[in-house]
C-alpha positions as CSV (number, residue, x, y, z in Angstrom):
1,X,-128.0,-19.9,-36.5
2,X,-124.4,-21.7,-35.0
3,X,-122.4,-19.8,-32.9
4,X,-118.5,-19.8,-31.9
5,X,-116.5,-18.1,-29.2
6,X,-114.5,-15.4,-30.2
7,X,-111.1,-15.7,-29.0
8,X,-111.1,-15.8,-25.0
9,X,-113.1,-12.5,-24.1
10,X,-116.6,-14.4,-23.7
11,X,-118.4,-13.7,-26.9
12,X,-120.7,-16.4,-28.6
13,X,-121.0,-14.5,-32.3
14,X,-122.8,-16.2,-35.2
15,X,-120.8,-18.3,-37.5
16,X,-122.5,-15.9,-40.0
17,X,-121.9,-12.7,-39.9
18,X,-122.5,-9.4,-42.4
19,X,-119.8,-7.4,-43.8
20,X,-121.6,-4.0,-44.2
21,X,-118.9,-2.7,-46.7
22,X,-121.9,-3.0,-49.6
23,X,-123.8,-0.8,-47.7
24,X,-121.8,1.6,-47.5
25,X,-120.1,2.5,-51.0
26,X,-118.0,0.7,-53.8
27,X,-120.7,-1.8,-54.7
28,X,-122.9,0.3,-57.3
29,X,-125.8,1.6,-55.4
30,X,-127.7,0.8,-52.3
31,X,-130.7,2.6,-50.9
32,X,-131.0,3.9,-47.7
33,X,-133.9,1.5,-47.3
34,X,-131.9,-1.4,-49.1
35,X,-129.5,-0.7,-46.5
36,X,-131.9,-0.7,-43.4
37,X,-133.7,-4.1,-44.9
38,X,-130.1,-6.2,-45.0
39,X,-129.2,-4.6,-41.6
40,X,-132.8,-6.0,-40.1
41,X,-132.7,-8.8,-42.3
42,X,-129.5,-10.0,-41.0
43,X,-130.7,-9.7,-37.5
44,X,-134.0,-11.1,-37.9
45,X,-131.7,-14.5,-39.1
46,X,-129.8,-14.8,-35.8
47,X,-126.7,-12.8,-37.3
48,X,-125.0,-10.7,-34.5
49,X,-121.6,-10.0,-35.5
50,X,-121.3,-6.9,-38.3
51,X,-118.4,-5.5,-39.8
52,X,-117.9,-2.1,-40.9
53,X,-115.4,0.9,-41.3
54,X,-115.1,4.4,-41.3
55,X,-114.5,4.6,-44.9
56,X,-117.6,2.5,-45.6
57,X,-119.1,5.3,-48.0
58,X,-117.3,8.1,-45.5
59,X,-119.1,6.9,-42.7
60,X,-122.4,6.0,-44.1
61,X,-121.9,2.2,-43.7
62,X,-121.3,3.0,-39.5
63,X,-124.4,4.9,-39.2
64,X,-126.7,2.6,-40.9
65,X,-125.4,0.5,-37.8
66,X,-125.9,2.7,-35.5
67,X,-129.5,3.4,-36.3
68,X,-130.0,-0.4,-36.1
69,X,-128.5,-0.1,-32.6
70,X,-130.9,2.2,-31.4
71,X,-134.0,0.0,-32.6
72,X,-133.2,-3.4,-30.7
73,X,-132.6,-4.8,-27.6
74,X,-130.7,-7.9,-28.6
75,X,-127.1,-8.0,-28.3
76,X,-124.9,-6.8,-31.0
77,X,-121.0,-7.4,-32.0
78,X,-119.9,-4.4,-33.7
79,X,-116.8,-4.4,-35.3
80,X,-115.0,-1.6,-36.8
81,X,-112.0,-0.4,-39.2
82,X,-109.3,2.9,-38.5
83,X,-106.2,3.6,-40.8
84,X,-107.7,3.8,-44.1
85,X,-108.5,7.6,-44.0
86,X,-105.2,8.3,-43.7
87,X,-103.9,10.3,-46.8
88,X,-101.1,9.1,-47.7
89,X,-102.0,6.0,-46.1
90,X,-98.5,5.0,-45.0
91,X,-96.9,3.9,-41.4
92,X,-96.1,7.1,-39.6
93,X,-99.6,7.7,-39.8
94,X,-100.1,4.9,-37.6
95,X,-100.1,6.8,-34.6
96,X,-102.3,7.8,-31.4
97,X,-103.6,11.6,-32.6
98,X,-104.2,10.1,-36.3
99,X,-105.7,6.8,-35.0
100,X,-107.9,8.1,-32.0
101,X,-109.0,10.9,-33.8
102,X,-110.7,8.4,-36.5
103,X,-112.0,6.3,-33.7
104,X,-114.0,9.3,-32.2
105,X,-115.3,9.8,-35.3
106,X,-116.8,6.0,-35.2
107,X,-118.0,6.3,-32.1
108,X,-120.1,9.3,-33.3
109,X,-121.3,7.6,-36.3
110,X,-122.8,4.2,-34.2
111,X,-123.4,6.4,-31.6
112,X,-121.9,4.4,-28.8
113,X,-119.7,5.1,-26.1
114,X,-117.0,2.5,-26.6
115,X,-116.7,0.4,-29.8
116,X,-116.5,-3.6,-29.1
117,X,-113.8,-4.3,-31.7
118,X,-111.5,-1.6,-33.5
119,X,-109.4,-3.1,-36.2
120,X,-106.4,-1.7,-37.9
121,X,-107.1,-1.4,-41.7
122,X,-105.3,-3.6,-43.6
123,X,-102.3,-1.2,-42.3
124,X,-98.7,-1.4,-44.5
125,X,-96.7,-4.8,-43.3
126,X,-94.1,-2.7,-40.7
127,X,-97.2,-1.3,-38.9
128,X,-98.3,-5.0,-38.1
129,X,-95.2,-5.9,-36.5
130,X,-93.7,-2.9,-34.2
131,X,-94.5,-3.4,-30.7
132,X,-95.5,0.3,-30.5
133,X,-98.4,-0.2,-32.8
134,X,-99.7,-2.4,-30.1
135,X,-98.9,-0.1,-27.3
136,X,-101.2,2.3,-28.8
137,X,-103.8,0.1,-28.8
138,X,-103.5,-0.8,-25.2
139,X,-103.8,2.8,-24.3
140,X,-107.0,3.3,-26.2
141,X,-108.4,0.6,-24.7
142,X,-107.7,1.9,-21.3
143,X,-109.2,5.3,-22.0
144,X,-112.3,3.4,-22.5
145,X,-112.9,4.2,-26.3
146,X,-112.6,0.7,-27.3
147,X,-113.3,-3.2,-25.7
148,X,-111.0,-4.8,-28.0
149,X,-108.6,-4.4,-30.9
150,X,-107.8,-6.8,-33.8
151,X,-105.9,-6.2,-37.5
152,X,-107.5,-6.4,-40.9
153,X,-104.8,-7.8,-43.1
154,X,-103.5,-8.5,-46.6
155,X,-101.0,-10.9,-46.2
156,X,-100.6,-14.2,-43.9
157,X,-97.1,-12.8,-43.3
158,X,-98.7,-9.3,-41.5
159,X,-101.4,-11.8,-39.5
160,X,-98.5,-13.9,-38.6
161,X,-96.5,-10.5,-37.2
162,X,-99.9,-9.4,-35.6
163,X,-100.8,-12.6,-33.6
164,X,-97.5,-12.3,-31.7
165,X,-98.5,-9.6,-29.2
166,X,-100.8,-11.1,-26.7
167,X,-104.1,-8.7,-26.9
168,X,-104.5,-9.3,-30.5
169,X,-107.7,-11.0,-30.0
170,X,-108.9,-11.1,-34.2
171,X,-107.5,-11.1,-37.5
172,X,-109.5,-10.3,-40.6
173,X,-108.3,-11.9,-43.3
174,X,-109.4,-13.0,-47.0
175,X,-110.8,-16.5,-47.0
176,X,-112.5,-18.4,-49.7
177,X,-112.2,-21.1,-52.2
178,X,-110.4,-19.2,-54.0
179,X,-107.4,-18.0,-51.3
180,X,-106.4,-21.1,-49.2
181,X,-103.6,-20.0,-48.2
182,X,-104.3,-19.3,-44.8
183,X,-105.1,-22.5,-43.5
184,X,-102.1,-23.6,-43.4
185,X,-99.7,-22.6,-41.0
186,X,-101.9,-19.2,-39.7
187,X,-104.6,-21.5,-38.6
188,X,-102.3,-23.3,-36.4
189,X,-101.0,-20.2,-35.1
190,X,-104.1,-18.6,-34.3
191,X,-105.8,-21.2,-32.6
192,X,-103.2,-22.4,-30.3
193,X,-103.5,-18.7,-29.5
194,X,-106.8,-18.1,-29.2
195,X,-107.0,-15.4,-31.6
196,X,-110.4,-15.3,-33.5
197,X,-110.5,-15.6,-37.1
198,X,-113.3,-13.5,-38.8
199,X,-112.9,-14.4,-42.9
200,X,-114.1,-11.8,-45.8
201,X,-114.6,-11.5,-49.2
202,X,-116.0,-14.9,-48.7
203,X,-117.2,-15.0,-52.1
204,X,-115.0,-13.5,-54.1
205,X,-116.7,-10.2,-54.6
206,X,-119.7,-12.2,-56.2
207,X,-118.0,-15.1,-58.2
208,X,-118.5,-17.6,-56.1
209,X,-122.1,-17.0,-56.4
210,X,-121.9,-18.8,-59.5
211,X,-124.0,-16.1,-60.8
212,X,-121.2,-14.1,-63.5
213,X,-120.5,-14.7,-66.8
214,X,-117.6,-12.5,-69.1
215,X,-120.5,-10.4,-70.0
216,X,-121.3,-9.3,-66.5
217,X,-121.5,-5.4,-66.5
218,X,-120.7,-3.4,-63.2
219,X,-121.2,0.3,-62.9
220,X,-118.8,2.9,-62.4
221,X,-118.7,3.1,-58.5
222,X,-118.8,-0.5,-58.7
223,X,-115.0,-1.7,-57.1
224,X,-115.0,-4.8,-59.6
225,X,-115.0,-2.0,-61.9
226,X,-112.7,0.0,-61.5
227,X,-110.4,-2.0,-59.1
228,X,-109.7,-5.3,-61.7
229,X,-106.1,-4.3,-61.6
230,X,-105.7,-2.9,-58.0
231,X,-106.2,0.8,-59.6
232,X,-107.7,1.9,-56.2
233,X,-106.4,-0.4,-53.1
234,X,-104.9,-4.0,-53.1
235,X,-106.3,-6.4,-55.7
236,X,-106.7,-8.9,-53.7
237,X,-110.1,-7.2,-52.0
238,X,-111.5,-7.7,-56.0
239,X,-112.5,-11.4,-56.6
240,X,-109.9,-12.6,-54.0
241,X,-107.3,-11.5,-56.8
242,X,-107.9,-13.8,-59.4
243,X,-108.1,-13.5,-63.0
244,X,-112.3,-13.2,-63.4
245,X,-111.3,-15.2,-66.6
246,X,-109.4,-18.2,-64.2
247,X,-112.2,-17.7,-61.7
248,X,-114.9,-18.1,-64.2
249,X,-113.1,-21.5,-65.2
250,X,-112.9,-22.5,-61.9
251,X,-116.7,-21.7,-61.0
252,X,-117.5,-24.1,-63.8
253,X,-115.8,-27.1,-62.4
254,X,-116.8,-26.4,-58.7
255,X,-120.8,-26.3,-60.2
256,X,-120.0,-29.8,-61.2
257,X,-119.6,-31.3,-57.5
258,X,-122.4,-29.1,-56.0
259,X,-124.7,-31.2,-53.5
260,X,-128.1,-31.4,-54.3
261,X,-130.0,-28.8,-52.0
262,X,-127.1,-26.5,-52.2
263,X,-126.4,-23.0,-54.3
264,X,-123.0,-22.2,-55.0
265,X,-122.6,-19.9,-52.4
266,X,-124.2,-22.6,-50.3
267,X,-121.2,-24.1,-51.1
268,X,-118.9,-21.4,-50.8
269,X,-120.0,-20.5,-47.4
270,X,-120.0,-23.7,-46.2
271,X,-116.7,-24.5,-47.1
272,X,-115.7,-21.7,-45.0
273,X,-117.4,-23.1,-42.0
274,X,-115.6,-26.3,-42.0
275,X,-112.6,-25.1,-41.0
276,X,-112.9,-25.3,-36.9
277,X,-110.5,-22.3,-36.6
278,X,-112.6,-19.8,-38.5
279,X,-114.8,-18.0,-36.0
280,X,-117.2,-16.0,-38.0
281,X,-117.0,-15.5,-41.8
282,X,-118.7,-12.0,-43.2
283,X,-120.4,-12.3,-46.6
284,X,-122.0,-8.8,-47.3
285,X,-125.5,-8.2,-49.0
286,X,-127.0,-4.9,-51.2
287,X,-130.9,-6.2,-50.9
288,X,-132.8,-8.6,-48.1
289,X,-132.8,-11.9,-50.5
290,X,-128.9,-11.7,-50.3
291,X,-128.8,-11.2,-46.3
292,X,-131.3,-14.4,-46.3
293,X,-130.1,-16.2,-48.4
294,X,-125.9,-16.0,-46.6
295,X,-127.3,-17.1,-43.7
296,X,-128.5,-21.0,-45.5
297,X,-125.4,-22.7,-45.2
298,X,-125.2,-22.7,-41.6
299,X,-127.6,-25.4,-41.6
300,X,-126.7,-27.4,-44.6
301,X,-125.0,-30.8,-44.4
302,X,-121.4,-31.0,-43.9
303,X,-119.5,-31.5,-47.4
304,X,-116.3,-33.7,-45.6
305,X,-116.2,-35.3,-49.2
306,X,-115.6,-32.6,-51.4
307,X,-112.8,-31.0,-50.1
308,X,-110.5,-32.7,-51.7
309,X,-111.8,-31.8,-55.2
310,X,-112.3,-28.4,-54.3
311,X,-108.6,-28.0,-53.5
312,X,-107.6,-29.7,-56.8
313,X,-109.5,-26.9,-58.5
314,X,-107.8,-24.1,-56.7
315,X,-104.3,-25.8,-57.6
316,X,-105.3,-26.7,-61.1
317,X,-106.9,-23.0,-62.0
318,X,-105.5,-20.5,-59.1
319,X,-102.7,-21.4,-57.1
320,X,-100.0,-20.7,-59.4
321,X,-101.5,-17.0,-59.8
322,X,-102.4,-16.6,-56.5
323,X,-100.7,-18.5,-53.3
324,X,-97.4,-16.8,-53.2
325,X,-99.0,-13.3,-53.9
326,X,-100.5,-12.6,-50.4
């Protein structure tokens, strides 16, 4: 495993880390000893950062962390979500009772003291930009509760708001092959700020894998079920937006320029990784092979020479669709 500093508060996390949203619901099903196999997997393959939120299966994804917690020694980077539980999940929610209340919550689930990163959950736009969003932050922080606080975002526009108040140290945001968006002028901004970068949905819910074809099937509690048209939450969190039809095109023509030695997700992945501003990107994982097999790319050789093509395949197949959108 490669590591990279995370912001300026002195952690070294894995360039890999593990979204644990699979783990917890909205993926089909996972097993309580699927679960416990990624989670050990992942950790057993130098992976130290993990991702969660409350509304990971209600809570379940949180305390599969923290029963990992309690069986190791090593040093672990827990991040986690608040704002989602909300209901209606709209801005006046957004304040101290609401938001602290769901963080004791987490703390109960990983059974910890104080979480090491609390991130707002993809929160609506005015949240991310109101000074007294922030304030409430700093005052959780000093009650102990919480290390450090970050925002999960939609839109480059919200990460952009976010990054202007100084103790923003993260911003989650989607990153792939498939949404390039954000490297342009965000990844300017948040590195001459210091702010880390953690990238999900790496691979586009699964397509990127190179694995789906227009007969893929996914059950009912499956989000690429019944999310395709942003039924449940934002679109964008299913296949990075795209049209699976576009994406499926697309998949074809980036198989064509795969190096030798390398899977699709290899690719994927790596591509993620050669961006210097990225700090840690989060593929998640239902069984062991996944968790071993996201970790692969770290290693691989850098792909300098295809990134050209890569991004005349986004603009040929998705950047019409999808550039402006978030």
């Amino acid at each position: 495993m490669k590591f990279r500093e995370f912001s300026n508060i002195g952690w070294r996390v894995s360039e890999i880390g593990l979204g644990c949203w699979a783990i917890g619901s909205e993926w089909g099903d996972v097993s309580k000893e699927d679960a416990t196999e990624v989670l050990n997997t992942s950790l057993d393959n130098g992976i130290n950062f993990f991702d969660t939120a409350d509304v990971y299966g209600d809570g379940r994804s949180e305390q599969f962390i923290g029963e990992l917690l309690k069986t190791t020694n090593e040093k672990i980077y827990v991040a986690t979500k608040s704002g989602r539980r909300l209901n209606p999940h709209n801005s006046d929610g957004y304040n101290p009772q609401n938001i602290e209340s769901f963080i004791d919550r987490s703390l109960k689930n990983l059974g910890v003291e104080c979480i090491d990163l609390l991130q707002l959950h993809c929160p609506p736009s005015d949240v991310c930009s109101k000074k007294e969003t922030y304030e409430m932050m700093d005052d959780i922080v000093k009650k102990g509760k919480i290390l450090h606080y970050g925002v999960s975002v939609e839109k480059v526009s919200e990460a952009m708001d976010a990054i202007q108040f100084p103790n923003v140290k993260s911003i989650q945001i989607i990153f792939n092959m498939f949404r390039q968006k954000p490297s342009e002028e965000f990844f300017k901004e948040a590195a001459q700020r210091d702010v880390a970068i953690i990238a999900r949905v790496p691979l586009a819910s699964g397509l990127l894998t190179g694995k789906m074809t227009k007969d893929s099937f996914f059950p009912a509690n499956d989000h690429r079920n019944y999310n395709i048209k942003g039924e449940a939450f934002d679109v964008g969190e299913t296949f990075s937006g795209v049209s699976f039809e576009k994406g499926l095109l697309a998949v074809e023509e980036l198989k064509k320029i795969i190096p030798a030695h390398y899977t699709l997700a290899d690719l994927a992945l790596k591509w993620i990784l050669m961006h210097p501003e990225v700090t840690v990107a989060i593929p998640g994982a239902k069984n062991k092979q996944q968790a071993s097999m996201n970790v692969k790319s770290v290693n691989l050789d850098e792909i300098s020479a295809l990134l050209s093509s890569i991004k005349d395949i986004y603009d040929k197949y998705l950047k019409e669709d999808i550039h402006q959108r978030w």
